[in-house]
The first five atom37 places (N, CA, C, CB, O) and aatype in JSON, in Angstrom:
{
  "aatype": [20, 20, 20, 20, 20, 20, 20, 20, 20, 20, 20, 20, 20, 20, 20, 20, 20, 20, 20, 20, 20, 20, 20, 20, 20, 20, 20, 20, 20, 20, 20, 20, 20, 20, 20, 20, 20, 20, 20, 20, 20, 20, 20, 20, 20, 20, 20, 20, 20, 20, 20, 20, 20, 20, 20, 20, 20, 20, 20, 20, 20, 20, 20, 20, 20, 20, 20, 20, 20, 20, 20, 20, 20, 20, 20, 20, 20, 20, 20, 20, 20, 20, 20, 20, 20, 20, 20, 20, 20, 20, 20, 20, 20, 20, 20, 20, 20, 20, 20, 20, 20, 20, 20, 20, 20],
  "atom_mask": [
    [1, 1, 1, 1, 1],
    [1, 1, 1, 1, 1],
    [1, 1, 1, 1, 1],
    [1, 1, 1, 1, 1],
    [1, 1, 1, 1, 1],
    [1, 1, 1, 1, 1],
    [1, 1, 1, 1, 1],
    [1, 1, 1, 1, 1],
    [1, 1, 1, 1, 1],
    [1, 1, 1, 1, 1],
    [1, 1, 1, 1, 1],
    [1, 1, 1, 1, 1],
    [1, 1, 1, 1, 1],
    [1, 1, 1, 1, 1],
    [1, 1, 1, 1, 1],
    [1, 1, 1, 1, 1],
    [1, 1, 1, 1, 1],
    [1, 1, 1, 1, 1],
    [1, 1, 1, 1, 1],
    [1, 1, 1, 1, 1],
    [1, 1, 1, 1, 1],
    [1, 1, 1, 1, 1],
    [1, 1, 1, 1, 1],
    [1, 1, 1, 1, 1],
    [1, 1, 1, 1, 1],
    [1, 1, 1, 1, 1],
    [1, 1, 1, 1, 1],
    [1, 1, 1, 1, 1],
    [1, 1, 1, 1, 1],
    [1, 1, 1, 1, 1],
    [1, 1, 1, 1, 1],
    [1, 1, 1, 1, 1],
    [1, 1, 1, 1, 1],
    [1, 1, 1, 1, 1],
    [1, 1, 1, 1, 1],
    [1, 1, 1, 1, 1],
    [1, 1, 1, 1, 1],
    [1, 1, 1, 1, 1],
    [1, 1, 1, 1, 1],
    [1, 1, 1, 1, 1],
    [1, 1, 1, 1, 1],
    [1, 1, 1, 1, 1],
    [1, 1, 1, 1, 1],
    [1, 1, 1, 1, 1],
    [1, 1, 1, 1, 1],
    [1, 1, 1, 1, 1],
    [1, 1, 1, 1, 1],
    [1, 1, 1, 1, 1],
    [1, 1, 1, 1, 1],
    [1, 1, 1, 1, 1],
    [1, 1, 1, 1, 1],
    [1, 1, 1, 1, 1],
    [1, 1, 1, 1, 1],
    [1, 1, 1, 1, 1],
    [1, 1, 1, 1, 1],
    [1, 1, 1, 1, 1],
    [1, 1, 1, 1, 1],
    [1, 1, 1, 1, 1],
    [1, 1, 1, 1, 1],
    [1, 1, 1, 1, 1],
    [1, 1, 1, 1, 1],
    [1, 1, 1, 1, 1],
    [1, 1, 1, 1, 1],
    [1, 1, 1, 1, 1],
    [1, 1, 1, 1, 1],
    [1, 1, 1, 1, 1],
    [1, 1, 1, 1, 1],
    [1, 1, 1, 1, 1],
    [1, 1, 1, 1, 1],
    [1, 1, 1, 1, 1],
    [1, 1, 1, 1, 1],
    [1, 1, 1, 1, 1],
    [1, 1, 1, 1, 1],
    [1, 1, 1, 1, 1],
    [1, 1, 1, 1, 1],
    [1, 1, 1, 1, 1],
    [1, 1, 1, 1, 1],
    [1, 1, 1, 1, 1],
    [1, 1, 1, 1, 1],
    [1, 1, 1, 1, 1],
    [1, 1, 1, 1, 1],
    [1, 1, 1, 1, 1],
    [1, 1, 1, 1, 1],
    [1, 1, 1, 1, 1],
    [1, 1, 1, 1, 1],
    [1, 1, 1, 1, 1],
    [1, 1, 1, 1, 1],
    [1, 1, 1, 1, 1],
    [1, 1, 1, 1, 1],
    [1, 1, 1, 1, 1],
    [1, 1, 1, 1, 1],
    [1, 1, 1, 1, 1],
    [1, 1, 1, 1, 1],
    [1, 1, 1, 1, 1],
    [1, 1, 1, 1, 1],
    [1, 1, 1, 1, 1],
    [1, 1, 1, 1, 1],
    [1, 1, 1, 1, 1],
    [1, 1, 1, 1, 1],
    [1, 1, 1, 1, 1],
    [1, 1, 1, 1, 1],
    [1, 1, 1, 1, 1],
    [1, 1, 1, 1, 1],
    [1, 1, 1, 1, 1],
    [1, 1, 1, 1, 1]
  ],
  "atom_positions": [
    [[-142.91, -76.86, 69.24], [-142.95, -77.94, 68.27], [-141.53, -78.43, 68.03], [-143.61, -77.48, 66.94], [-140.67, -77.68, 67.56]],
    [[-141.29, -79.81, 68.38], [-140.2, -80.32, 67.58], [-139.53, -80.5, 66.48], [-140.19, -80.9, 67.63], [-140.03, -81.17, 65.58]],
    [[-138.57, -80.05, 66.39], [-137.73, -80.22, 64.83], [-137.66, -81.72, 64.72], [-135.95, -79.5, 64.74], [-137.45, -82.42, 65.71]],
    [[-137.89, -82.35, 63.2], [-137.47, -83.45, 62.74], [-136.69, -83.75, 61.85], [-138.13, -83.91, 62.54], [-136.72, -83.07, 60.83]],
    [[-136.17, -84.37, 61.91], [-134.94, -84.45, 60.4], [-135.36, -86.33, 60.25], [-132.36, -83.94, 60.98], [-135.73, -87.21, 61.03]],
    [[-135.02, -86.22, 58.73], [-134.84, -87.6, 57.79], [-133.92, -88.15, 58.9], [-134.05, -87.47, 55.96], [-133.33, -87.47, 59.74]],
    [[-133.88, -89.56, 58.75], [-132.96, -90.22, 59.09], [-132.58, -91.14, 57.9], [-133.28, -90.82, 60.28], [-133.4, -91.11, 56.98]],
    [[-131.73, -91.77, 57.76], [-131.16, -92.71, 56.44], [-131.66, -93.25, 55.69], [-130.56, -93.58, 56.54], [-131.21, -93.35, 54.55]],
    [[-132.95, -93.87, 56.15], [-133.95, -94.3, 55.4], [-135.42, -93.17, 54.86], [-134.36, -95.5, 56.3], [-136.36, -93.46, 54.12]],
    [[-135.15, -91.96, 55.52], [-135.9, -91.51, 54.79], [-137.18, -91.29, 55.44], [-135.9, -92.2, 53.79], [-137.97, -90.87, 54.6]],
    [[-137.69, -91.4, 56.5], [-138.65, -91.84, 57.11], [-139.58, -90.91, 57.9], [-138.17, -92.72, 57.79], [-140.77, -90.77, 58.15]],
    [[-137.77, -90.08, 58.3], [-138.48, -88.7, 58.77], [-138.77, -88.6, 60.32], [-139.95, -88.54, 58.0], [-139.02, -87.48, 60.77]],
    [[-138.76, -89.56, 61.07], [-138.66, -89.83, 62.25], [-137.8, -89.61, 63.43], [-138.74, -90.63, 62.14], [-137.95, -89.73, 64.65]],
    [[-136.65, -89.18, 62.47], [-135.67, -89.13, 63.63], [-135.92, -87.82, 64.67], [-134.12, -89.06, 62.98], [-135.69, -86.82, 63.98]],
    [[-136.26, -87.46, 65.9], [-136.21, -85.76, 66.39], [-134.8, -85.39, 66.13], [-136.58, -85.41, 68.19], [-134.05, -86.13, 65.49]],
    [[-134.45, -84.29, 66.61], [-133.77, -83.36, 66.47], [-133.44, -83.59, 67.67], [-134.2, -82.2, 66.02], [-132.29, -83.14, 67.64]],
    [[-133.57, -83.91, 68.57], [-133.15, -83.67, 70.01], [-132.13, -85.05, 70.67], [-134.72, -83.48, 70.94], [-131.53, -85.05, 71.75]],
    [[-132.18, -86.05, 69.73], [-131.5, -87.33, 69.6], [-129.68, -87.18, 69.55], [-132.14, -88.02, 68.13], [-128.75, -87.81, 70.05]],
    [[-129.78, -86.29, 68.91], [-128.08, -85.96, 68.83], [-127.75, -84.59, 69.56], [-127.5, -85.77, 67.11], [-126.99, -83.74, 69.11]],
    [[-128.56, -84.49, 70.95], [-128.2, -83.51, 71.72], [-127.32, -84.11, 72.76], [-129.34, -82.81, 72.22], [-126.43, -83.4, 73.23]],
    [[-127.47, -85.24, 73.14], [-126.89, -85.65, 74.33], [-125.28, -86.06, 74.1], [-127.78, -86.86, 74.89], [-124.64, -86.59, 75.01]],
    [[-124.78, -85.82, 72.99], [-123.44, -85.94, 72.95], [-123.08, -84.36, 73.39], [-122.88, -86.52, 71.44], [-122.51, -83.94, 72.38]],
    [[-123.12, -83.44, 74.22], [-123.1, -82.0, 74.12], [-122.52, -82.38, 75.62], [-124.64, -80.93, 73.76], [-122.95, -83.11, 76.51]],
    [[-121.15, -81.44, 75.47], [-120.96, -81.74, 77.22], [-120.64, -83.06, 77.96], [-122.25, -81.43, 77.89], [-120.2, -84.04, 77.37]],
    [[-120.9, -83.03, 79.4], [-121.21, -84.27, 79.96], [-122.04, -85.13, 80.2], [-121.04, -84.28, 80.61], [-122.18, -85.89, 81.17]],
    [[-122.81, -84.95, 78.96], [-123.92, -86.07, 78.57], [-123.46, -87.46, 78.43], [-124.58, -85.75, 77.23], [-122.26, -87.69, 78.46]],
    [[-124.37, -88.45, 78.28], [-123.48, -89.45, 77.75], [-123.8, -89.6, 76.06], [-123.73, -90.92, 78.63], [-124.52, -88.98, 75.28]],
    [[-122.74, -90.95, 75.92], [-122.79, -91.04, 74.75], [-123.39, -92.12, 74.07], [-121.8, -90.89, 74.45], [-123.66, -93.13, 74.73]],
    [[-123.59, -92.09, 73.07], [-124.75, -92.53, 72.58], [-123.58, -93.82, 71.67], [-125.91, -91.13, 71.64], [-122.37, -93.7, 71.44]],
    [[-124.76, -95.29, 71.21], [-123.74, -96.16, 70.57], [-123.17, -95.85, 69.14], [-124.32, -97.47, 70.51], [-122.44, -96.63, 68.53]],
    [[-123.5, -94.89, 68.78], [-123.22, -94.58, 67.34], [-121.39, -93.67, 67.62], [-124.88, -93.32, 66.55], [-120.49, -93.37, 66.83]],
    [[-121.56, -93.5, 69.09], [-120.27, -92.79, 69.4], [-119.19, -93.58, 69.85], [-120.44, -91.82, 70.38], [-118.03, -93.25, 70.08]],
    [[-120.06, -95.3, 70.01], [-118.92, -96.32, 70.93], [-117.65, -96.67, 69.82], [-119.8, -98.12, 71.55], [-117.93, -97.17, 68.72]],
    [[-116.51, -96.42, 70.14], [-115.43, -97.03, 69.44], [-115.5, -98.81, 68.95], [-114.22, -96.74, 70.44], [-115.88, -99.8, 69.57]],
    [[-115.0, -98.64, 67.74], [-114.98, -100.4, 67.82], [-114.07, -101.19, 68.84], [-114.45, -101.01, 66.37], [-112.96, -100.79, 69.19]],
    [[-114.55, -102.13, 69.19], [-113.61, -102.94, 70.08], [-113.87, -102.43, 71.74], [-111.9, -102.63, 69.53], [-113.23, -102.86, 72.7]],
    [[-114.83, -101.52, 71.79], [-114.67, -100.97, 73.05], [-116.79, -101.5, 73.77], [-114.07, -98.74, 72.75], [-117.82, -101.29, 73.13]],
    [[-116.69, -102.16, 75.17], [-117.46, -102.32, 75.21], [-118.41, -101.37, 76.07], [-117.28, -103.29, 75.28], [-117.9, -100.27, 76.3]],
    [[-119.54, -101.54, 76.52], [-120.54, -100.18, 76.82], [-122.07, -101.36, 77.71], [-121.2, -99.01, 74.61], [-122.49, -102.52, 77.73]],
    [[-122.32, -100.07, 78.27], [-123.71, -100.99, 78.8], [-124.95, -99.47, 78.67], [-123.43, -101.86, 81.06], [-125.04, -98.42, 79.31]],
    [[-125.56, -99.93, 77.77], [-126.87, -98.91, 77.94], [-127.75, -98.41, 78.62], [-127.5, -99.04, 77.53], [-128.74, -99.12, 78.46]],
    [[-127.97, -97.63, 79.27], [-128.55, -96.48, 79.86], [-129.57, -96.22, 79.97], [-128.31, -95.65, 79.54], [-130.21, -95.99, 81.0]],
    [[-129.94, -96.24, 78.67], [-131.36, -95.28, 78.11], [-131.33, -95.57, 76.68], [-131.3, -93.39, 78.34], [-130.39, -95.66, 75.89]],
    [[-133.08, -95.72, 76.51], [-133.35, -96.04, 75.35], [-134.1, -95.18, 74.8], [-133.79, -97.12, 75.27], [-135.23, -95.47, 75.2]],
    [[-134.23, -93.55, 73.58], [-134.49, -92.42, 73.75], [-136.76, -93.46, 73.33], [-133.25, -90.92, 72.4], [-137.15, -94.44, 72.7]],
    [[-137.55, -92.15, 74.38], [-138.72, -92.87, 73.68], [-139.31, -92.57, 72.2], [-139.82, -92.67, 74.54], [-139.21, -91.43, 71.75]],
    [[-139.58, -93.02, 71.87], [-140.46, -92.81, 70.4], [-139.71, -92.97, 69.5], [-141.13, -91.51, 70.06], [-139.88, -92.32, 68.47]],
    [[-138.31, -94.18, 69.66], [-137.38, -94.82, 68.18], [-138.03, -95.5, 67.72], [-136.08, -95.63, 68.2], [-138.67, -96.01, 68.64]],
    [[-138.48, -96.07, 66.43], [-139.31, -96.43, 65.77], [-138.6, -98.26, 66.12], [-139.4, -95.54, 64.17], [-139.2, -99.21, 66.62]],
    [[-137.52, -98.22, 65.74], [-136.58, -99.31, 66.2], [-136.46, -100.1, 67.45], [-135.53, -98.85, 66.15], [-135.69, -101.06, 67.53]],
    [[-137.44, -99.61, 68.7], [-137.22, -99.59, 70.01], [-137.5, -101.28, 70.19], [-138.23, -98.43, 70.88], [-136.6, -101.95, 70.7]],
    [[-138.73, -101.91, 69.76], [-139.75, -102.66, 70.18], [-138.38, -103.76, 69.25], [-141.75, -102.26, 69.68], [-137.67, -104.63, 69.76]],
    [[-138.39, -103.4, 68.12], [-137.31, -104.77, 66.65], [-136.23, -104.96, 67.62], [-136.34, -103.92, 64.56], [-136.18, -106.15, 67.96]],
    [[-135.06, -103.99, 68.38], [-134.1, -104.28, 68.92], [-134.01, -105.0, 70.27], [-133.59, -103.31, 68.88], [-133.18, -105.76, 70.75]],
    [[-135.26, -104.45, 70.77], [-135.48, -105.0, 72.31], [-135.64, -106.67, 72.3], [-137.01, -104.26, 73.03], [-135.27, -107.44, 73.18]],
    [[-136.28, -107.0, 71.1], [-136.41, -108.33, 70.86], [-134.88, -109.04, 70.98], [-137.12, -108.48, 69.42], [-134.75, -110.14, 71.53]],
    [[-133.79, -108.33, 70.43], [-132.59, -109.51, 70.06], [-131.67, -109.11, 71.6], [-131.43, -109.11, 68.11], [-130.62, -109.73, 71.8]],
    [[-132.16, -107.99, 72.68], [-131.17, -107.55, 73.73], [-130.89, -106.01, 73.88], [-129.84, -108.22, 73.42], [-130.1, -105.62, 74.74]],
    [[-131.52, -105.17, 73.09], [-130.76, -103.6, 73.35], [-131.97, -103.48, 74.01], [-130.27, -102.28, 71.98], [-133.02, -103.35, 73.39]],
    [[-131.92, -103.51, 75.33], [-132.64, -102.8, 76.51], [-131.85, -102.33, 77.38], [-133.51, -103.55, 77.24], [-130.67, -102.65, 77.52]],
    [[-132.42, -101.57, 77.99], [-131.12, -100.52, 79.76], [-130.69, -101.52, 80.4], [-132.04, -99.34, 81.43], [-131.36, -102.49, 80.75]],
    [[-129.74, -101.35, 80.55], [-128.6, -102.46, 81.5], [-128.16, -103.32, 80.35], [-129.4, -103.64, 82.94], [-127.01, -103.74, 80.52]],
    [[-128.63, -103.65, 79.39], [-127.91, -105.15, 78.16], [-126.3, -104.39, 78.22], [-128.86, -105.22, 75.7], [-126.16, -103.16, 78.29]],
    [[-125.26, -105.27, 78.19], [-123.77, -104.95, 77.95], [-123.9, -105.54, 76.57], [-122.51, -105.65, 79.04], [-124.56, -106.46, 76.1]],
    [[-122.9, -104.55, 76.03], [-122.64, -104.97, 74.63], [-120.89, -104.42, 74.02], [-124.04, -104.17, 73.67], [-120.13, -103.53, 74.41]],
    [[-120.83, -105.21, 73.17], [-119.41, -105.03, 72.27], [-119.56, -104.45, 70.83], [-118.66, -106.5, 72.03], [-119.97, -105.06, 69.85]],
    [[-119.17, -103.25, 70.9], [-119.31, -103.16, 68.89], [-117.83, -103.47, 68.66], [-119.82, -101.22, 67.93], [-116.71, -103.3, 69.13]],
    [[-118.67, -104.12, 67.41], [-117.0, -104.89, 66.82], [-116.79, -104.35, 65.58], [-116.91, -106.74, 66.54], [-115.59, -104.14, 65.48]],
    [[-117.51, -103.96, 64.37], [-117.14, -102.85, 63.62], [-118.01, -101.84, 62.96], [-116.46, -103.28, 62.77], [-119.21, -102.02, 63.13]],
    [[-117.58, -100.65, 62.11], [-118.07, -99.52, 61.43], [-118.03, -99.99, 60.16], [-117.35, -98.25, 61.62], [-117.07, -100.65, 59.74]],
    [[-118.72, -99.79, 59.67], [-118.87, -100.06, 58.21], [-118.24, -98.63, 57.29], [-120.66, -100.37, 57.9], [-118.63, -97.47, 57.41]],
    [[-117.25, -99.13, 56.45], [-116.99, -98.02, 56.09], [-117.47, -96.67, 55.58], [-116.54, -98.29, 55.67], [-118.55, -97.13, 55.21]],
    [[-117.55, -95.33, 55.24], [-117.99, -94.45, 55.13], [-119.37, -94.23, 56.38], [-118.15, -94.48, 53.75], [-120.04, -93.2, 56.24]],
    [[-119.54, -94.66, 56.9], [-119.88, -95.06, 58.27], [-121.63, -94.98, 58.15], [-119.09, -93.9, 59.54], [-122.32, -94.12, 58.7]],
    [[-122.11, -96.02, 57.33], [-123.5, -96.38, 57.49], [-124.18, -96.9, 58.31], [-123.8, -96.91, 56.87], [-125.16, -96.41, 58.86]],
    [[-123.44, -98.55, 58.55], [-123.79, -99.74, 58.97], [-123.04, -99.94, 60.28], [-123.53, -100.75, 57.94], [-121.85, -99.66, 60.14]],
    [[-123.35, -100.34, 61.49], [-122.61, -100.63, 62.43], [-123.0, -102.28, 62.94], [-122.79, -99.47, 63.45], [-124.02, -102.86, 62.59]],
    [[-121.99, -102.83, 63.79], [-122.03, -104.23, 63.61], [-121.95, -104.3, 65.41], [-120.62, -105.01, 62.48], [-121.01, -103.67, 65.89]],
    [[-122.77, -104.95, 66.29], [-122.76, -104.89, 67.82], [-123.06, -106.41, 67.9], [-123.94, -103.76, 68.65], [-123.72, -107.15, 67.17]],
    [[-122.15, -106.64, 69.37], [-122.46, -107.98, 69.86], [-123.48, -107.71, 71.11], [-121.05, -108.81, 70.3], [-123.47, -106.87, 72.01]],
    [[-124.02, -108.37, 70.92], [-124.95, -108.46, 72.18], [-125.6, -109.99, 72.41], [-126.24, -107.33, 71.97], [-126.2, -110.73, 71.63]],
    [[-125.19, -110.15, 73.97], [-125.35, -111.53, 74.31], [-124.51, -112.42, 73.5], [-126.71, -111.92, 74.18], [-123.35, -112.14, 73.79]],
    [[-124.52, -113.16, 72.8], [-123.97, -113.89, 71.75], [-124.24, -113.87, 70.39], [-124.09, -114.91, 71.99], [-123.93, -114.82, 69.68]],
    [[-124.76, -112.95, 70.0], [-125.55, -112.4, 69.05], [-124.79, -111.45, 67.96], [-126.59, -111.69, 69.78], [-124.01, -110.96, 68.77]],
    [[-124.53, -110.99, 67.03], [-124.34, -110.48, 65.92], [-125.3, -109.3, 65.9], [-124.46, -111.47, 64.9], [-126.42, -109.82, 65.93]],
    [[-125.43, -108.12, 65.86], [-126.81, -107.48, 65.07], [-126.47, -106.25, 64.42], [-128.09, -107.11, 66.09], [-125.92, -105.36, 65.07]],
    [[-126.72, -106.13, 63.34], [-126.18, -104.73, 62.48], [-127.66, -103.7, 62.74], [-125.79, -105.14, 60.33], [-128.86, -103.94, 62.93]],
    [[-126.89, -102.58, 62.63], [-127.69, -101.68, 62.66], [-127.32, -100.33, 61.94], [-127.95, -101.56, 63.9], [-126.16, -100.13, 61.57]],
    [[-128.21, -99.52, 61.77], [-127.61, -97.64, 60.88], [-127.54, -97.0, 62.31], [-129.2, -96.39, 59.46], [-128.04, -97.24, 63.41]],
    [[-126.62, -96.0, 61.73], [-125.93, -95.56, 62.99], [-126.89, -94.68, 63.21], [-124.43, -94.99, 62.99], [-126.87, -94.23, 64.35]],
    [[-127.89, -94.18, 62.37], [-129.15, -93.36, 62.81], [-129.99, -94.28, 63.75], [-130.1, -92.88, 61.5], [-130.63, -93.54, 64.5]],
    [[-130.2, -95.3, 63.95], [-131.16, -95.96, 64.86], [-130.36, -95.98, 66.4], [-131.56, -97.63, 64.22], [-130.94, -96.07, 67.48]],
    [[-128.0, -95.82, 66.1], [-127.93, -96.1, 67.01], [-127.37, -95.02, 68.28], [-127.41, -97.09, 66.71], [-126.76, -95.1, 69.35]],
    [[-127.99, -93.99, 67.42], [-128.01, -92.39, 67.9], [-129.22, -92.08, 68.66], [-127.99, -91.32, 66.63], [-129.44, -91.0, 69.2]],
    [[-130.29, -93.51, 68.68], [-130.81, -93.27, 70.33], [-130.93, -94.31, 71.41], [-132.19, -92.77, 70.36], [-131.87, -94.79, 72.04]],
    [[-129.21, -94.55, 71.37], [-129.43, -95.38, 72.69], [-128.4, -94.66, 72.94], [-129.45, -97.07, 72.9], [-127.55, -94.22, 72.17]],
    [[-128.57, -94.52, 74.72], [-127.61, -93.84, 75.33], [-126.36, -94.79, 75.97], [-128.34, -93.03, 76.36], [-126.89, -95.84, 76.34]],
    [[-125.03, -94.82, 76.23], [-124.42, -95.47, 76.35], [-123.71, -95.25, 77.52], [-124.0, -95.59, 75.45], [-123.61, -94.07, 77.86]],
    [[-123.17, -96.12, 78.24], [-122.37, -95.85, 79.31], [-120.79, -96.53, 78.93], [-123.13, -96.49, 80.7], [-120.95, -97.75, 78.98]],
    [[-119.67, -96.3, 78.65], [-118.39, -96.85, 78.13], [-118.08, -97.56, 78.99], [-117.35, -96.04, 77.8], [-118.13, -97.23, 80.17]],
    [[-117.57, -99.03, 78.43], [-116.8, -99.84, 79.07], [-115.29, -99.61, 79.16], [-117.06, -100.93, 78.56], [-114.7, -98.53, 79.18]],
    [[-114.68, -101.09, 79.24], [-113.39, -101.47, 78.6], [-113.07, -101.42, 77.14], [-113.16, -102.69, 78.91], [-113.84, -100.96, 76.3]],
    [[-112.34, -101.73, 76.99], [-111.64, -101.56, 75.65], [-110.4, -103.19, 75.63], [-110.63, -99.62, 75.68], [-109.34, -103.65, 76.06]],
    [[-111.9, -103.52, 74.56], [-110.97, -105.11, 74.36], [-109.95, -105.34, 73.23], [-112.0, -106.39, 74.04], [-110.36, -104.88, 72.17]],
    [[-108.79, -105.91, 73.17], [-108.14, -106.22, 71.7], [-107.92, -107.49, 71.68], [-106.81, -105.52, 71.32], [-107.43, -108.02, 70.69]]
  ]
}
């Protein structure tokens, strides 16, 4: 049986197994991408409740994207994708897997 833990909202959904792949030479996930640094996604973990809302604006495998900032005390994260703006909690963005880009200034 899977462990579950709350996620930010409370919901209860998040597995336990979501914040395994930062372990090692896993990759990393967007909640780990530096600001300013860009990334192209990988993998999208199955059963994020978020999967189907994000896929709509571009976070699918292969989309390249830019996060441009952290919200302080680190809730809210802010990603470009396509030409697009889209905030997200860094719990939703602890299951997409990431592949690191460049690093723009």
């Amino acid at each position: 049986m899977s462990k579950v833990r709350k996620c930010s909202c409370g919901c209860g959904t998040m597995p336990a197994s979501s914040r395994n792949y930062r372990v090692g030479n896993r990759a990393m996930t967007l909640a780990d991408l530096p600001v300013g640094t860009a990334g192209t996604i990988i993998k999208v973990l199955p059963g994020w409740r978020g999967r189907k809302k994000f896929a709509d604006v571009g976070l699918v495998e292969g989309a390249e994207l830019l996060m441009e900032a952290h919200a302080p005390f680190g809730g809210l994260l802010r990603v470009k994708v396509l030409e697009t703006s889209v905030a997200m909690h860094r719990d939703d963005a602890a299951h997409v897997m990431m592949k690191r880009g460049e690093t723009t200034e």
